[in-house]
C-alpha positions as CSV (number, residue, x, y, z in Angstrom):
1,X,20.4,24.0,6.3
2,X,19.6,23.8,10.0
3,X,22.6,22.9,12.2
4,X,21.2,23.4,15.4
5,X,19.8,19.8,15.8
6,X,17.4,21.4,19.1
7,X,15.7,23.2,15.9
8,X,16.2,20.9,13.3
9,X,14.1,18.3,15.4
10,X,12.1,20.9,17.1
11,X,8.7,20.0,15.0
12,X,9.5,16.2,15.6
13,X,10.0,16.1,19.2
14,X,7.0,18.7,19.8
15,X,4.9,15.4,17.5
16,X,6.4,12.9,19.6
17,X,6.0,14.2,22.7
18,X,2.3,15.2,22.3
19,X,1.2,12.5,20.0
20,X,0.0,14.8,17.6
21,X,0.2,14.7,13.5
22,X,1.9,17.4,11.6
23,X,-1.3,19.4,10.4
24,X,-1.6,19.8,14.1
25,X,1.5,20.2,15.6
26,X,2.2,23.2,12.7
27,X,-1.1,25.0,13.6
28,X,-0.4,25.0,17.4
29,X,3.3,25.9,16.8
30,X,2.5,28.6,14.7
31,X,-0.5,30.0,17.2
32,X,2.8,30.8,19.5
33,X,4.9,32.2,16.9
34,X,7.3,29.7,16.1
35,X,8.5,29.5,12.6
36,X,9.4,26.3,11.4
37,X,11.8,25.9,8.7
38,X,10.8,23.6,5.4
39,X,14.3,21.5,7.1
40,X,12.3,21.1,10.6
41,X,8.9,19.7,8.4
42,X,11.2,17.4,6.3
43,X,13.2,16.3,9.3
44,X,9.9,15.6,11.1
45,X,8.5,13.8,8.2
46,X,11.2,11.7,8.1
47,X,11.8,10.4,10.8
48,X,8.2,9.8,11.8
49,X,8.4,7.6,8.7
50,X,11.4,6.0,9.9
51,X,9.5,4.9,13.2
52,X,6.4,3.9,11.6
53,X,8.4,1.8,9.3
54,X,9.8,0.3,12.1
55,X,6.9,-0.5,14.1
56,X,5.8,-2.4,11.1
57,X,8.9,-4.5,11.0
58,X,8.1,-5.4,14.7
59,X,4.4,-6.3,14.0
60,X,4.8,-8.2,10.9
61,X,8.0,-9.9,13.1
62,X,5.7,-10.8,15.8
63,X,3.2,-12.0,13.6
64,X,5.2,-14.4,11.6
65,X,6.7,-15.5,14.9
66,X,3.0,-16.5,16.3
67,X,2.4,-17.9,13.3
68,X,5.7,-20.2,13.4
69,X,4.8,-20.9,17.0
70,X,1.1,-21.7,16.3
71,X,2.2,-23.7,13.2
72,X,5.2,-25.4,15.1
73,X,2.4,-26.6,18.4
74,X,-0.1,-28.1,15.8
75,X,2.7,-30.2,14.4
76,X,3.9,-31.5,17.6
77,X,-0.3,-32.1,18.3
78,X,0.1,-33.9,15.0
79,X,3.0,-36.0,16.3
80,X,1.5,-36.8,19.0
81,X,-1.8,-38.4,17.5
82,X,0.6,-40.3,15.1
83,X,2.5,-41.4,17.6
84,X,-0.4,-43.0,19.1
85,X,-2.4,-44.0,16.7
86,X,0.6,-46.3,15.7
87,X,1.2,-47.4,19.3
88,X,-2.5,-48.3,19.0
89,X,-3.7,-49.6,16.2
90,X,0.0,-49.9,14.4
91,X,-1.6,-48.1,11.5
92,X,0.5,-45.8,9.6
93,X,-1.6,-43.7,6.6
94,X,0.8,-41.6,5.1
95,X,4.6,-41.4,4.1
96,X,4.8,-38.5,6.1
97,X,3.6,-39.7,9.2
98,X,6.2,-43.2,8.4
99,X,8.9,-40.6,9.2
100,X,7.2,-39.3,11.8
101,X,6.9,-43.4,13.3
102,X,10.6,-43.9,12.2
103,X,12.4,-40.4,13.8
104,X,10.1,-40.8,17.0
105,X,10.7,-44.7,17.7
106,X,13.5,-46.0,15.3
């Protein structure tokens, strides 16, 4: 097992740093006459699996969190035409938007 964690994550760090997939960074690695170790792919490997599950947790976050958001404003739209309406015309349609009527003005 590699120790030395400068060439355990040697493979990584040259993928990171030059945005290049493994295929790639092996080939030009090897051109120089570096060996890689089977520890320095699985190391790679694993961590860039690490980060791309990561950056899936962020985008599926942010997405849910839009959704909320978006979700939450056409409630409050919603409210708001309830609100009216009953100011308006005193009509109330649903039971839903009574406890709209109630929470807002009772």
């Amino acid at each position: 097992m590699c120790r030395d964690t400068t060439k355990e994550d040697l493979l990584f760090r040259f993928m990171k740093t030059y945005s290049v997939k493994e295929a790639m960074a092996l080939k030009t690695l090897n051109e120089y006459h570096i060996k890689i170790t089977r520890q320095q792919i699985d190391f790679a490997r694993n961590r860039m699996k690490e980060i791309r599950a990561n950056n899936k947790r962020k985008r599926v976050h942010r997405k849910e969190r839009k959704q909320r958001l978006l979700e939450e404003k056409e409630y409050q739209a919603y409210k708001e035409d309830v609100c009216l309406r009953f100011m308006e015309t005193g009509q109330v349609y649903t039971l839903e938007e009574y406890a709209i009527i109630k929470e807002e003005f009772f």
